[in-house]
C-alpha positions in Angstrom: -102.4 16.0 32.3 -100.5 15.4 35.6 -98.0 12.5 35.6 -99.9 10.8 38.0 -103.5 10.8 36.0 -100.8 9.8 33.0 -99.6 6.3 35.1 -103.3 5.8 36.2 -104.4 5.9 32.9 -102.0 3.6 31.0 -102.5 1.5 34.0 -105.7 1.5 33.1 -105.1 0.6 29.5 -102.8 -2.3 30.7 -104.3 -4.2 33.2 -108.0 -3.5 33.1 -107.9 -3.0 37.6 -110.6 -3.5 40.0 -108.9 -1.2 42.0 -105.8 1.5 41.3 -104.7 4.5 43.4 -102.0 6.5 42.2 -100.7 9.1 45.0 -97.6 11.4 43.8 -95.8 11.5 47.2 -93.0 13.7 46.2 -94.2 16.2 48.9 -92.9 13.4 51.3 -89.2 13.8 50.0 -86.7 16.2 50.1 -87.3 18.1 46.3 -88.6 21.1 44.7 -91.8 22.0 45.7 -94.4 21.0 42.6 -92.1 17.8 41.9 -93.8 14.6 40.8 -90.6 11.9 40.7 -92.2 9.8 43.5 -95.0 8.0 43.1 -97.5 5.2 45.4 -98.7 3.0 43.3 -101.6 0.0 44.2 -103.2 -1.8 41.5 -106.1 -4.4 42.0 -106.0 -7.1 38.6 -106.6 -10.3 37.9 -104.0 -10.0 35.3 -101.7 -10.5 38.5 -103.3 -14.0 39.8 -100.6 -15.8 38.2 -97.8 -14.0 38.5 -95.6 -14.0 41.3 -94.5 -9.9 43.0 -91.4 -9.7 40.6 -93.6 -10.8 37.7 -96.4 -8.2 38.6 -93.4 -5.3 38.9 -91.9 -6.5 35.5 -94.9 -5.7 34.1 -96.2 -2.5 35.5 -92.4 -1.3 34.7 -93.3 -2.6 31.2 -96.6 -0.6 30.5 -94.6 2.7 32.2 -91.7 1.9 30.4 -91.4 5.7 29.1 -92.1 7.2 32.2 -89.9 5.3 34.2 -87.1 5.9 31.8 -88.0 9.8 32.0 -89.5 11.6 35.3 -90.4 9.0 37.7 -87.2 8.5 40.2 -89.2 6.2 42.6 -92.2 4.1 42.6 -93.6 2.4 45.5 -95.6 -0.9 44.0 -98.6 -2.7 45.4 -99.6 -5.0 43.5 -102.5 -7.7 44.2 -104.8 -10.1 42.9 -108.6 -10.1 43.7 -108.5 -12.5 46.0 -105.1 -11.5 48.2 -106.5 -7.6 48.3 -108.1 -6.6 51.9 -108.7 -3.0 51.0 -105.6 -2.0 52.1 -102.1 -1.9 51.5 -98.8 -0.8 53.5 -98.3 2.4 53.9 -95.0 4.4 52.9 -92.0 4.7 55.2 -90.6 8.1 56.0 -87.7 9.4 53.6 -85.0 9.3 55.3 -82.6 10.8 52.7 -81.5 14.5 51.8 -82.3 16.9 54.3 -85.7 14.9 55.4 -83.8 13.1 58.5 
């Protein structure tokens, strides 16, 4: 199983989402080709309603506790209730780091 079906699935498990997209966008960064350290990650709940955006990350860093301690150098959260999600969210800035400027 790839890391990324790995975060969608206990993401999943966690948060029950209307929507989730999970995009490895290591490709985008300067690191060995096959890599999957950086990760896009938008998640639809209404387990977020409550919570305020540092709340939401605390959590999502909670349920990927082991992968965030492991392989994932850098994930990129969006995280929304139903009723502040428009179908979209931003998309990723260009790295500018290592060799990619």
């Amino acid at each position: 199983m790839s890391l990324a079906n790995t975060i969608e699935h206990k993401l999943r498990e966690a948060f029950a989402p209307e929507h989730i997209d999970v995009q490895c966008e290591s490709h985008l960064h300067n690191v060995p080709a096959g890599s999957e350290m950086h990760f896009r990650v938008v998640l639809v709940s209404d387990a977020f309603t409550p919570l305020r955006k540092v709340q939401r990350h605390q959590k999502v860093y909670g349920a990927l506790a082991e992968e965030m301690a492991g392989p994932i150098h850098a994930l990129a959260l969006h995280t929304f209730s139903p009723g502040e999600w428009e179908g979209e969210a931003p998309a990723s800035p260009e790295c500018l780091g290592g060799g990619k400027k």
